[in-house]
Structure formats: C-alpha cells, structure tokens
N, C-alpha and C positions, 0 to 999 in steps of 0.2 A: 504494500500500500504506500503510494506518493505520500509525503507530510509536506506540506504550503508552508513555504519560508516566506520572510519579509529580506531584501537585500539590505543588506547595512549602508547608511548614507555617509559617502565621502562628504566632507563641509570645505572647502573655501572660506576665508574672512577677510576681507578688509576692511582697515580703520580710515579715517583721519583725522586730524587733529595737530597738535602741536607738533612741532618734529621731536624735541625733545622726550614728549610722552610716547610716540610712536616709537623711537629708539627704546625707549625701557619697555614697552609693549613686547618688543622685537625681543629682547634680551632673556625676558620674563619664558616667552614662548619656546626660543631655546632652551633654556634649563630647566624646561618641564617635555622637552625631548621632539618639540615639534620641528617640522623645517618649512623655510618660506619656500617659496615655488615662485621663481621669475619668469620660465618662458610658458608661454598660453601657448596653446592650440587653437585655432580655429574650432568652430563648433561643426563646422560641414565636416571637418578631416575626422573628428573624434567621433560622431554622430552617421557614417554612413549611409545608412539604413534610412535615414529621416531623407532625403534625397528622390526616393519612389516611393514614400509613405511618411509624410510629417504628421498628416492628422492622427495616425496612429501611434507614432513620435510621440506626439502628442499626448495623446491618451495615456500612454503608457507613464510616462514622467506625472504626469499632473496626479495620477493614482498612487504612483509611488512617493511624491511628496505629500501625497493627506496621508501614506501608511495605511495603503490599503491592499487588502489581497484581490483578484479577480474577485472569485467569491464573497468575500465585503463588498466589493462594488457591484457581484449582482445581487444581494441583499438588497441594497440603499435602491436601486434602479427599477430592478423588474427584471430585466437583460440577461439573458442567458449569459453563462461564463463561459461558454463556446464562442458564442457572438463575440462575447468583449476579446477573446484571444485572434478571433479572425481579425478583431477590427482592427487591436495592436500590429498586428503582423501585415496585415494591409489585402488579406484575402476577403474581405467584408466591408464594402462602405459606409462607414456611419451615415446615415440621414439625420435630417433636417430634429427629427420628432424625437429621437437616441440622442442627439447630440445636447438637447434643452436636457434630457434625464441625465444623461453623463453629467453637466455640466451644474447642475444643481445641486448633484453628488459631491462634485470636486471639487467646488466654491469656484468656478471658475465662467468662463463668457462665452456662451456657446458657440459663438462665431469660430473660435482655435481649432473646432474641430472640423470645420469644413471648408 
C-alpha cells in the first residue's frame, strides 16, 4: 500500500534593511550552519515541465504551498484525485468551473489556472 507524503519545502529569504544588520543577519545564519546562495537560476531552466503545462505548474505548487495532499484537495473541491493528477501533469485540462473550485481551495485567483 502507497503512504501520501507531503514534500518538505526548501525556503529562500531575503532581508533588507541596514547593511550593518544585514551583515550580522548574515553572520548569525552562518553559525547556525546555513549558506547564502548567490547565483539564481532562471525559473524556465529549473521548472521544465511548466513550458507545455504551467496551469498544471500551477496547480501543483499552489497545492503544495497551502500543504496539501491531492487527496486534501479532493476533499476541499469535489474533484477527483485522478482528475487533479491529470491536470498537474497536463493530461487533463482544467476548465473554467475546476478552476473557481481549485482556486477557492488554494486561496488563490482563478484566472492562474487557465
């Protein structure tokens, strides 16, 4: 039998502020074992996939940031958890009437989806 994990979320931070506070920020972060990260990627390069399916892109991140499982989101929705793995992957196209339920689910603006 599968068991439904939640992926664990990498965070990003940045501050601003003083440079001096931002330097002891920095210092602080070290010696509690973190490291900064200078060079970006691109979101297209990291993100492939989002390329012949954003709305599903989409879908999938906007679910993962409320920390939901499919099955959470077809609880809250109505939507099958087949449906929603189609529409993630891009073998299913969200509509118009999916996309207001997804979207009321995920605090989000229905238009992202389509």
């Amino acid at each position: 039998m599968q068991v439904h994990t939640k992926k664990r979320p990498t965070e990003a931070v940045r501050f601003t502020g003083p440079a001096d506070k931002v330097q002891e920020l920095r210092r602080f972060a070290a010696a509690i074992g973190l490291k900064e990260v200078g060079d970006a990627v691109p979101w297209r390069a990291a993100f492939p996939e989002a390329e012949t399916n954003l709305p599903g892109s989409v879908l999938k991140g906007a679910r993962i940031k409320e920390g939901l499982t499919q099955v959470e989101l077809k609880e809250r929705t109505g939507i099958s958890q087949h449906h929603i793995s189609e529409m993630e992957t891009g073998k299913r196209p969200i509509g118009k009437e999916s996309a207001r339920r997804l979207a009321e689910a995920l605090n989000v603006d229905y238009r992202i989806f389509l």
